[in-house]
MIPA-638152 format. One record per residue (C-alpha): residue in one letter; residue number from 1; x, z, y. Coordinates in Angstrom, 1 decimal, always signed. Example, Ala and Ser with C-alpha at 12.3 -4.5 7.8 and 13.67 -1.06 7.14 Angstrom:
BEGIN
type: A&seq: 1&px: +12.3&pz: +7.8&py: -4.5
type: S&seq: 2&px: +13.7&pz: +7.1&py: -1.1
***
This chain:
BEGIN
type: X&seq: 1&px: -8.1&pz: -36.8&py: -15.9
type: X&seq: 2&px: -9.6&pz: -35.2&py: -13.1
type: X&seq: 3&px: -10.5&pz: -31.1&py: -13.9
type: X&seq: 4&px: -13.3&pz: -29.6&py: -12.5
type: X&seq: 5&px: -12.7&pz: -25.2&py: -12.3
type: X&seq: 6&px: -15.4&pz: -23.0&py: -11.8
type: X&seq: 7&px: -14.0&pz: -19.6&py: -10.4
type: X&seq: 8&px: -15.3&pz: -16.2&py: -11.1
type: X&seq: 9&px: -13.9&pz: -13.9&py: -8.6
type: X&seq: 10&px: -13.4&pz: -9.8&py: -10.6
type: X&seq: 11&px: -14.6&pz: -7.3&py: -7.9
type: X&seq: 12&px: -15.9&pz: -4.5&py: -10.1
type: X&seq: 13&px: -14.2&pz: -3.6&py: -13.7
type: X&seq: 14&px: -16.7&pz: -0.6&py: -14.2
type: X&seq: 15&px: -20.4&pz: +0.7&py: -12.5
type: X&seq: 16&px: -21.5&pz: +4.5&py: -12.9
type: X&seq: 17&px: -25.4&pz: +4.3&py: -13.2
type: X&seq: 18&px: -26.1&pz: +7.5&py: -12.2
type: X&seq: 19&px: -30.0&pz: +8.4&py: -11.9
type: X&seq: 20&px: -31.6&pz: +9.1&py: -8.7
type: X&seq: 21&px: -34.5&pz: +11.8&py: -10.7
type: X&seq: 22&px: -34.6&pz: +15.6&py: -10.4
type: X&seq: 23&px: -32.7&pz: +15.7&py: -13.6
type: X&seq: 24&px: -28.8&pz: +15.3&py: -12.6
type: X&seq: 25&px: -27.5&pz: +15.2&py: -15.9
type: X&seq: 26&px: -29.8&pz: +12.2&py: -16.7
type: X&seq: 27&px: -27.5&pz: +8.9&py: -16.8
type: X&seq: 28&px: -29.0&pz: +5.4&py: -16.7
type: X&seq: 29&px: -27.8&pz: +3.4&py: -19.5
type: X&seq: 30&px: -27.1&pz: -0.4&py: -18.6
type: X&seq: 31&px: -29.3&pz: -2.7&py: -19.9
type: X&seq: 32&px: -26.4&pz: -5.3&py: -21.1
type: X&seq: 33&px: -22.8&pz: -4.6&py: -22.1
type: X&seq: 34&px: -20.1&pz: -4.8&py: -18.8
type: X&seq: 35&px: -17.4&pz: -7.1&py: -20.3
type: X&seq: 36&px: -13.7&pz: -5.8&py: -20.7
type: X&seq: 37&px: -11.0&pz: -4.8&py: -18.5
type: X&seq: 38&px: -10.5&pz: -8.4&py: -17.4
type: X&seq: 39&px: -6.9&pz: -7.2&py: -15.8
type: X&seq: 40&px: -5.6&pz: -5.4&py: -19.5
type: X&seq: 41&px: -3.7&pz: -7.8&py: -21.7
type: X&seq: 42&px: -5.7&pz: -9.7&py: -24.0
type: X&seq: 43&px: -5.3&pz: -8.2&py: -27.8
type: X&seq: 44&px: -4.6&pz: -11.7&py: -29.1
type: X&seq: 45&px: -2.2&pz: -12.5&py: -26.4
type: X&seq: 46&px: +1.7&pz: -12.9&py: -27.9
type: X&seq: 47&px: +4.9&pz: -13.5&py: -26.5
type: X&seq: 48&px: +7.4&pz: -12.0&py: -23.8
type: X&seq: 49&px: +5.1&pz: -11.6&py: -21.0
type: X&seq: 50&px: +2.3&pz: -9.9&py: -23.4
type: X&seq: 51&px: +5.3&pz: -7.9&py: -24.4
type: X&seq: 52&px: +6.2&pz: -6.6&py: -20.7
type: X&seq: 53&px: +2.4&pz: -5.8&py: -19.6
type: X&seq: 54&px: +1.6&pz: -4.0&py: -23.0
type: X&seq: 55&px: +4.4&pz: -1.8&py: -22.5
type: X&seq: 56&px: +4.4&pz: -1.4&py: -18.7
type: X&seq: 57&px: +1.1&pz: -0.1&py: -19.3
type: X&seq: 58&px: +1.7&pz: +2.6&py: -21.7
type: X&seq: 59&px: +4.8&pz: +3.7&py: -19.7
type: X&seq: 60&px: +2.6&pz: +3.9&py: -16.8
type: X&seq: 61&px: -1.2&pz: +3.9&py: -17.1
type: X&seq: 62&px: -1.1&pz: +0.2&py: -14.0
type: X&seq: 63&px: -2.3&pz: -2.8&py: -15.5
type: X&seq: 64&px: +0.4&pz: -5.3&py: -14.7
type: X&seq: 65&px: -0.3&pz: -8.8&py: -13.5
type: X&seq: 66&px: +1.6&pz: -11.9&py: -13.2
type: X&seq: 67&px: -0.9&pz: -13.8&py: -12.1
type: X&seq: 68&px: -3.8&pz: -13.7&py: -10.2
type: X&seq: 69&px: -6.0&pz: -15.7&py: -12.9
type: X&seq: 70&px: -7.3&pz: -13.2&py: -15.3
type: X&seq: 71&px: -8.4&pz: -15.5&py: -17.6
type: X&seq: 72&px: -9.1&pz: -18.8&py: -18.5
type: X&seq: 73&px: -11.6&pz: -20.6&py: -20.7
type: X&seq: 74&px: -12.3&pz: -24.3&py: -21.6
type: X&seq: 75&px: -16.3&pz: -24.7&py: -20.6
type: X&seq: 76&px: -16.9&pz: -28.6&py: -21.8
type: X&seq: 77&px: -17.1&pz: -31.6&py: -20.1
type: X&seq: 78&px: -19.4&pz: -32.7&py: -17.0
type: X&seq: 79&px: -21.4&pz: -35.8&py: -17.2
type: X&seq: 80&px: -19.0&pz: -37.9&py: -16.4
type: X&seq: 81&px: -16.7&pz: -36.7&py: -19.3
type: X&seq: 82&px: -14.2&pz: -34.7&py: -16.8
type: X&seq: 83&px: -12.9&pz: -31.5&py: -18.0
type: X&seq: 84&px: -14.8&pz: -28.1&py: -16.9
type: X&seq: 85&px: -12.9&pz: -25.0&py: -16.6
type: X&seq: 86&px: -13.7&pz: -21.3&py: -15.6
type: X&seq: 87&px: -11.1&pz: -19.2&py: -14.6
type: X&seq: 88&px: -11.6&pz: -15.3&py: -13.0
type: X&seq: 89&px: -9.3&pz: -14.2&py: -10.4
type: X&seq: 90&px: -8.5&pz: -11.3&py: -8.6
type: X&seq: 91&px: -10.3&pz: -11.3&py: -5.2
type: X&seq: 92&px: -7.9&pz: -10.6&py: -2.8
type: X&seq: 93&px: -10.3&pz: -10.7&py: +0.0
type: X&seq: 94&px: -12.6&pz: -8.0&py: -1.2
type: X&seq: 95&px: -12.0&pz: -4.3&py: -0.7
type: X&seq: 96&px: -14.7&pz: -1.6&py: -1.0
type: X&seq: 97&px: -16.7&pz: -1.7&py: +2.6
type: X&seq: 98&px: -15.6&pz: -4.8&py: +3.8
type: X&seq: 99&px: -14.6&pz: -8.4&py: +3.0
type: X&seq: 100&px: -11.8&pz: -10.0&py: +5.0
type: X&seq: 101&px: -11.9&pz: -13.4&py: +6.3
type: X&seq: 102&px: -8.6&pz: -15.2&py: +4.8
type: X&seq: 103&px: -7.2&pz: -14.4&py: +1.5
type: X&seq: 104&px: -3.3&pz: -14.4&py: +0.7
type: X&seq: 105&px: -1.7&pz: -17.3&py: -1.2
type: X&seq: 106&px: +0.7&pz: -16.2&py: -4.2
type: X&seq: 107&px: +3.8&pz: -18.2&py: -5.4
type: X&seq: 108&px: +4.3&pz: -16.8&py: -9.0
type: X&seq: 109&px: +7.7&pz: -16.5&py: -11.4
type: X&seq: 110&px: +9.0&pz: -19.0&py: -12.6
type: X&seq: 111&px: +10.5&pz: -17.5&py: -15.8
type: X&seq: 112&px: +10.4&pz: -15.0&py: -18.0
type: X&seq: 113&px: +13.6&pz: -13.0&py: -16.9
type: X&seq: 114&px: +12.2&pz: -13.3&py: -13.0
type: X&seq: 115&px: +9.4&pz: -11.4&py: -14.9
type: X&seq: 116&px: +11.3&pz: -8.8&py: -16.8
type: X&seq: 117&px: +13.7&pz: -8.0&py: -13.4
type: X&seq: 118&px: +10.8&pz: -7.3&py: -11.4
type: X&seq: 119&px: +9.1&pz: -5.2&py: -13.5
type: X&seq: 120&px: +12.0&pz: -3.1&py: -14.4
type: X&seq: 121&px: +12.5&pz: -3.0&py: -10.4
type: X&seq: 122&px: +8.8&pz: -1.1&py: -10.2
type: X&seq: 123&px: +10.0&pz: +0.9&py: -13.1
type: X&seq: 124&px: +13.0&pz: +1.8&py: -11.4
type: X&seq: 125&px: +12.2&pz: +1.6&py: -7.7
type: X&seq: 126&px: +8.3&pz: +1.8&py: -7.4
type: X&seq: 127&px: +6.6&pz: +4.4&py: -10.0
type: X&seq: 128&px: +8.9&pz: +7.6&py: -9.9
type: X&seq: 129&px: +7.0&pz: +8.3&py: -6.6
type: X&seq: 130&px: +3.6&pz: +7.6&py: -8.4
type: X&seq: 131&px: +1.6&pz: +10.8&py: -9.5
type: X&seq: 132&px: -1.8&pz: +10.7&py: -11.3
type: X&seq: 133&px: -3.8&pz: +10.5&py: -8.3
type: X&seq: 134&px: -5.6&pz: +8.2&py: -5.7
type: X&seq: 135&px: -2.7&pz: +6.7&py: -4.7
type: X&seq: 136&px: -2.2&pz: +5.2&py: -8.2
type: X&seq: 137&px: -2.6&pz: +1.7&py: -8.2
type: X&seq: 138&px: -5.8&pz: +0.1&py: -10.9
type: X&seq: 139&px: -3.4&pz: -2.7&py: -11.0
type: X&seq: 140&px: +0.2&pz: -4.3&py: -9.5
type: X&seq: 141&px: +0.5&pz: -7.6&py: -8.9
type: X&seq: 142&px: +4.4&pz: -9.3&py: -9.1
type: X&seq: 143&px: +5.2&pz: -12.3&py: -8.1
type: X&seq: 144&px: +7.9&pz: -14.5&py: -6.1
type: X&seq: 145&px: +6.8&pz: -14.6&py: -2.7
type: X&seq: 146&px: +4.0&pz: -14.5&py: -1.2
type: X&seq: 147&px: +1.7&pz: -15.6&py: +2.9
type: X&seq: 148&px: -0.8&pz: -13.5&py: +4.0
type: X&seq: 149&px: -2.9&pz: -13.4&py: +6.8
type: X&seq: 150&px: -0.6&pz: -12.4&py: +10.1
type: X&seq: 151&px: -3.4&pz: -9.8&py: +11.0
type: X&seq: 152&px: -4.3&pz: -8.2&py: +8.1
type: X&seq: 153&px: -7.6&pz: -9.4&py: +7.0
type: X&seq: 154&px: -7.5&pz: -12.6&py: +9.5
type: X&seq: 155&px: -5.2&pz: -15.1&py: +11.2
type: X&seq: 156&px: -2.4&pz: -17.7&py: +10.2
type: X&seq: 157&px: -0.3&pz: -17.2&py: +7.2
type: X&seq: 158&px: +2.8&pz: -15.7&py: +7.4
type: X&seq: 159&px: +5.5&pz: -14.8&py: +4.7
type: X&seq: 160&px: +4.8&pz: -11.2&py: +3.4
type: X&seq: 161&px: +5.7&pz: -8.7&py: +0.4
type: X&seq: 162&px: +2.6&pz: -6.3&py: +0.4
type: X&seq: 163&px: -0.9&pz: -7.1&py: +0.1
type: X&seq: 164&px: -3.6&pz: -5.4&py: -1.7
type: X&seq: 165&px: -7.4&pz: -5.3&py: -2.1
type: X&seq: 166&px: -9.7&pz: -2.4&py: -4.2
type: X&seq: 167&px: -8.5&pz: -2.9&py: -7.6
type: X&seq: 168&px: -5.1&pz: -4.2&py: -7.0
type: X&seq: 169&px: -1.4&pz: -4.0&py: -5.2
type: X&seq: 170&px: +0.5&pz: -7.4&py: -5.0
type: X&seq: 171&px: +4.4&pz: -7.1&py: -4.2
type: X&seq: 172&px: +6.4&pz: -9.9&py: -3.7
type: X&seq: 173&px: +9.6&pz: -9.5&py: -5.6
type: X&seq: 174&px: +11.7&pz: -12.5&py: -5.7
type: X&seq: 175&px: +14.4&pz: -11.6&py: -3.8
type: X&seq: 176&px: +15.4&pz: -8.5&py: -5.8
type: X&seq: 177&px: +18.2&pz: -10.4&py: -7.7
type: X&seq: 178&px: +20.1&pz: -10.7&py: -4.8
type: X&seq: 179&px: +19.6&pz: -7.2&py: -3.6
type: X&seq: 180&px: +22.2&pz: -4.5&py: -3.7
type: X&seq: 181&px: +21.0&pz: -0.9&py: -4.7
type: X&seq: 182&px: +20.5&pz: +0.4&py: -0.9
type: X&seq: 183&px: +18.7&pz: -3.2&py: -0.5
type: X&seq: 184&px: +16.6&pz: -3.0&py: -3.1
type: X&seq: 185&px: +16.1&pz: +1.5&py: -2.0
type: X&seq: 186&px: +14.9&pz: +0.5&py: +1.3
type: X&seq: 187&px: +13.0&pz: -2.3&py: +0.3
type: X&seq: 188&px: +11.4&pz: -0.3&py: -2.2
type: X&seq: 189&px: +10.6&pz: +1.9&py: +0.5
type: X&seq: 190&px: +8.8&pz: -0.5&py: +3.1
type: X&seq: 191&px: +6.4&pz: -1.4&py: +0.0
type: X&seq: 192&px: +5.5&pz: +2.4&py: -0.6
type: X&seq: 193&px: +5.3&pz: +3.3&py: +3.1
type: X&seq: 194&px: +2.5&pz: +0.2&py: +3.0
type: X&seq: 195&px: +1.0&pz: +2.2&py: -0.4
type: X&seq: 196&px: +0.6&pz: +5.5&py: +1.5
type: X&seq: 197&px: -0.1&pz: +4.3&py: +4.9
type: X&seq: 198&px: -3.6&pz: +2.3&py: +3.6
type: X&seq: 199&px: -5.2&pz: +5.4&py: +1.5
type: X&seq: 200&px: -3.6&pz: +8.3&py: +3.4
type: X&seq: 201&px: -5.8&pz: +10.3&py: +5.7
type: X&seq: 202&px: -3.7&pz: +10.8&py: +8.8
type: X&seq: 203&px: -6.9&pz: +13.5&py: +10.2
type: X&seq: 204&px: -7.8&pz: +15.5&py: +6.6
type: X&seq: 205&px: -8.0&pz: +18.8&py: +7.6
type: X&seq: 206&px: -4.8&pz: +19.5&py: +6.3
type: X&seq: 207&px: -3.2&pz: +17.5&py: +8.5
type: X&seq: 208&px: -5.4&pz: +19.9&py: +11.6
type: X&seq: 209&px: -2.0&pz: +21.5&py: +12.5
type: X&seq: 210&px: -0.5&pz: +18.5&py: +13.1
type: X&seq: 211&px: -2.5&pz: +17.1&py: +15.6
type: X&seq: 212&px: -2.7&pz: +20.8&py: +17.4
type: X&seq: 213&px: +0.9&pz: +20.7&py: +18.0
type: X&seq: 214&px: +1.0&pz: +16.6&py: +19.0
type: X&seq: 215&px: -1.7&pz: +17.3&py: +21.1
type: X&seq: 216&px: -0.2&pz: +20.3&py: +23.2
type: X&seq: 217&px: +1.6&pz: +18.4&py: +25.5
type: X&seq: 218&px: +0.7&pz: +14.3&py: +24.4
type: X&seq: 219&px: -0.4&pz: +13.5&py: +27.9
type: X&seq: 220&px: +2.0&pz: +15.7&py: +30.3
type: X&seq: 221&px: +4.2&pz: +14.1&py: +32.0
type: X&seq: 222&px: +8.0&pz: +14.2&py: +30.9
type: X&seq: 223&px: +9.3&pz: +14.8&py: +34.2
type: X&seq: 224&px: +6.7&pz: +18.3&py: +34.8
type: X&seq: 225&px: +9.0&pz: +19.6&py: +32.8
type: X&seq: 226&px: +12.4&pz: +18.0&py: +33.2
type: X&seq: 227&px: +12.6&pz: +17.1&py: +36.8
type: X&seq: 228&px: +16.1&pz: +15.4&py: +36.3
type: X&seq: 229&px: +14.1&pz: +12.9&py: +33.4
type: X&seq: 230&px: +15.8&pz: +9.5&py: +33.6
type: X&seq: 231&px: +15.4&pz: +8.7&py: +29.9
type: X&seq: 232&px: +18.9&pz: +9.3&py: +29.1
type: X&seq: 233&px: +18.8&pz: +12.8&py: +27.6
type: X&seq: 234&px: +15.9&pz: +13.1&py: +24.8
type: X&seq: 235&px: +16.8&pz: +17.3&py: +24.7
type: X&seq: 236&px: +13.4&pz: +18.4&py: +26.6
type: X&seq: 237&px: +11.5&pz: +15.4&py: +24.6
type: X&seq: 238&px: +12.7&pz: +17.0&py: +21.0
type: X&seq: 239&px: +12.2&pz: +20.3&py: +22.0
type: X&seq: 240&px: +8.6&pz: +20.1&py: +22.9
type: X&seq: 241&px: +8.5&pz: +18.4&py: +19.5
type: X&seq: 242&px: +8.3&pz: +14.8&py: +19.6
type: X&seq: 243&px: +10.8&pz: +12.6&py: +18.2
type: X&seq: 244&px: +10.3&pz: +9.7&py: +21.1
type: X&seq: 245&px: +8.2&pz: +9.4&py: +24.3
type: X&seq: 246&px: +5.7&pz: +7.0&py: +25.6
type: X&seq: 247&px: +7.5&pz: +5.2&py: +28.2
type: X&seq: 248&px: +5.7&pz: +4.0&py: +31.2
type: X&seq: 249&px: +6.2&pz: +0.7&py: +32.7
type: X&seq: 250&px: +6.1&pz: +2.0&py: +36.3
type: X&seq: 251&px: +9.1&pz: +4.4&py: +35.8
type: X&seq: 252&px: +10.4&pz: +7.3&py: +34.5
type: X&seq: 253&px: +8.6&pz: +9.9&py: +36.6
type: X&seq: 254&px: +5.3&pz: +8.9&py: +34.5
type: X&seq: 255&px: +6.8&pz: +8.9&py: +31.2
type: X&seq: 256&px: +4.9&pz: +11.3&py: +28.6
type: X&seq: 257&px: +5.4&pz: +12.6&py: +25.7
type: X&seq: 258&px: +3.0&pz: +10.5&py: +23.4
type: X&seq: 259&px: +0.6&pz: +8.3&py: +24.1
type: X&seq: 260&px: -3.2&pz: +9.6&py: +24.3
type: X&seq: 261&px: -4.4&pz: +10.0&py: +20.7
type: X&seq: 262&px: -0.9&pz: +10.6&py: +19.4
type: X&seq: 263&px: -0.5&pz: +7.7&py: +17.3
type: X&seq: 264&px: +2.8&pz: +6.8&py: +18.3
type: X&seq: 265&px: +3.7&pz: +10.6&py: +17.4
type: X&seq: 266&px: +2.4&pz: +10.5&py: +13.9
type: X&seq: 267&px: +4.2&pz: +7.1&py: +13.4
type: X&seq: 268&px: +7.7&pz: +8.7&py: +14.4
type: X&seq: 269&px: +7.3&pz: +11.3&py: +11.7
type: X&seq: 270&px: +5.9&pz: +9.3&py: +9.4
type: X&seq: 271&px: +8.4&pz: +6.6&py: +9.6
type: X&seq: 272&px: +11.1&pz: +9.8&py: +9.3
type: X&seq: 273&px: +9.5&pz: +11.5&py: +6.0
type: X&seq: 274&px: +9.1&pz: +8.2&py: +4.2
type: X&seq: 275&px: +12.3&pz: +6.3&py: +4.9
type: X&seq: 276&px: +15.0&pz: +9.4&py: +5.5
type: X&seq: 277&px: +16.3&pz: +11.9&py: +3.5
type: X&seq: 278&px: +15.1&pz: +15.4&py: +4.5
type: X&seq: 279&px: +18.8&pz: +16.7&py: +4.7
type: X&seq: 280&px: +19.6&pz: +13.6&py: +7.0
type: X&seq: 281&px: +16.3&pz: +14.7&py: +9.1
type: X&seq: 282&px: +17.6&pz: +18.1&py: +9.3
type: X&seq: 283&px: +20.9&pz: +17.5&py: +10.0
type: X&seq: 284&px: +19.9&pz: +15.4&py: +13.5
type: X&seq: 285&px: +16.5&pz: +17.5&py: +14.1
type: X&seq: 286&px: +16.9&pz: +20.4&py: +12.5
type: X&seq: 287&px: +17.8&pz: +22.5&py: +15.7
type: X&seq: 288&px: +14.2&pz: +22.3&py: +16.7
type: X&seq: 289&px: +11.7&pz: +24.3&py: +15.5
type: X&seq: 290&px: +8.4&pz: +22.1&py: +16.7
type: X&seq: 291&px: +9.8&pz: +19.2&py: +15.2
type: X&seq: 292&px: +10.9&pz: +21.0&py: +11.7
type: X&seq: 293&px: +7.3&pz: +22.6&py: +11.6
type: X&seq: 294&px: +5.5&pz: +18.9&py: +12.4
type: X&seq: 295&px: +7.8&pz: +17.3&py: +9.9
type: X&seq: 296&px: +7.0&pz: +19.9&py: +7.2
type: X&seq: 297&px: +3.5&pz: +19.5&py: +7.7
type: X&seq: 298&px: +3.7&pz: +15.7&py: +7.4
type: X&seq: 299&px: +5.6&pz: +15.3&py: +4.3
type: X&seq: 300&px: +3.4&pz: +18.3&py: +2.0
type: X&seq: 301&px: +0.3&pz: +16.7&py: +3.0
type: X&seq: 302&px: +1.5&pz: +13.2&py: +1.8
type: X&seq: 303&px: +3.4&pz: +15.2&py: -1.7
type: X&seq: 304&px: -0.3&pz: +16.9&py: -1.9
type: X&seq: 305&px: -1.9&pz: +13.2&py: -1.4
type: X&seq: 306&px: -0.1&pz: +12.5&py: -4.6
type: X&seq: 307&px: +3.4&pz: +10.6&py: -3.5
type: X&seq: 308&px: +6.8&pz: +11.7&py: -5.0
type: X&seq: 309&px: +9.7&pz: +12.3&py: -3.3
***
């Protein structure tokens, strides 16, 4: 029998209706009831995978998701006696101030235990570096594998592990079971460098001294002050306090130091605070002062922004 499934796509789990009067205490009450938390688990909903999202939860404060089908309910029949469903599902396309073009396309657990291993993999791996902050996730996502668009919002689909929209992060866990610890470490960290890297604000003001120092000498040429530059020694690059240069395709002599807004220079430190330890850092770096005082600055802005290290 053919089945006919009406979708309801979840964009908005709850609406402020704050008055625009001279009275800023006044709040406008909504004149019908919003429904429930569409991505909580059901309270009549039983068995092992109820189990694992309940208590995620209340270890965490994340609504966890196995699915991107919220929920599911029988509507009736059509006129021609096929079966009418409507199921809601997380938008994946939708974030805040803007809607992107092609959504991802999930391949979910097969089992139970596939379930319970990646969970206890964000347990273990994910939320220690998760404060009570912004860069808490509303909800997480796990599921097998996963395609998403090759250019973000747009483009072909490719195989990926990270994608997220407003109200939820989707990781694609199914090869953790073959993953050694320092696998599954550094994977764990490529998901969380994606986390950060999409709510951090590389130009808050706190991140001002940054960008005076990667701005002092982003544009100079390497060889003004090196007239031996060949690319072979990095000493003058690290000790004007970058951690690689902007190479030039017509040589060395017009090499400089970072490109011209210094994106290339926030991505090397970056990179370094989110996937190194500090004493590794230190040990290779920590003979220059610019680049100590830029790292610093980098790694307490993202602590304040509410990551754990």
């Amino acid at each position: 029998m053919k089945r006919y499934i009406v979708y309801g796509l979840v964009l908005l789990m709850s609406v402020p209706l704050v008055s625009c009067s001279d009275d800023d205490n006044e709040i406008l009450e909504p004149s019908t009831e919003f429904n429930d938390n569409k991505f909580a688990v059901p309270e009549d909903a039983t068995g092992p995978e109820a189990d694992l999202r309940r208590e995620f939860y209340r270890s965490t404060g994340i609504n966890l998701l196995y699915s991107e089908i919220l929920s599911r309910e029988y509507v009736g029949l059509d006129a021609y006696g096929e079966e009418i469903w409507k199921e809601d599902r997380v938008d994946f396309r939708y974030n805040l101030t803007s809607m992107n073009d092609v959504a991802p396309e999930f391949t979910e657990f097969d089992s139970t235990e596939a379930r319970r291993i990646a969970t206890e993999y964000v347990e273990e791996y994910i939320y220690p570096h998760i404060s009570d902050s912004s860069f808490k996730p509303f909800s997480i996502l796990l599921v097998d594998d996963m395609l998403v668009p090759k250019y973000g919002s747009y483009g072909d689909l490719v195989d990926g592990f990270y994608y997220s929209c407003w109200r939820c992060t989707a990781m694609a866990l199914g090869d953790v079971p073959s993953m050694d610890a320092e696998e599954k470490s550094r994977y764990a960290s490529q998901i969380l460098m994606n986390m950060v890297e999409e709510k951090f604000d590389k130009y808050c003001d706190d991140m001002d001294p940054f960008w005076e120092l990667s701005g002092e000498y982003a544009t100079e040429r390497i060889s003004d002050h090196d007239p031996a530059w060949d690319r072979s020694d990095m000493t003058i690059v690290h000790e004007k306090g970058y951690l690689s240069y902007y190479e030039n395709w017509r040589g060395p002599d017009r090499d400089t130091f970072s490109d011209s807004f210094g994106n290339n220079d926030f991505d090397d430190f970056y990179s370094a605070v989110m996937s190194r330890s500090e004493d590794d850092f230190m040990e290779e770096f920590g003979m220059y002062p610019r680049i100590v005082t830029k790292y610093n600055i980098v790694k307490d802005c993202i602590r304040r922004f509410g990551y754990k290290f």
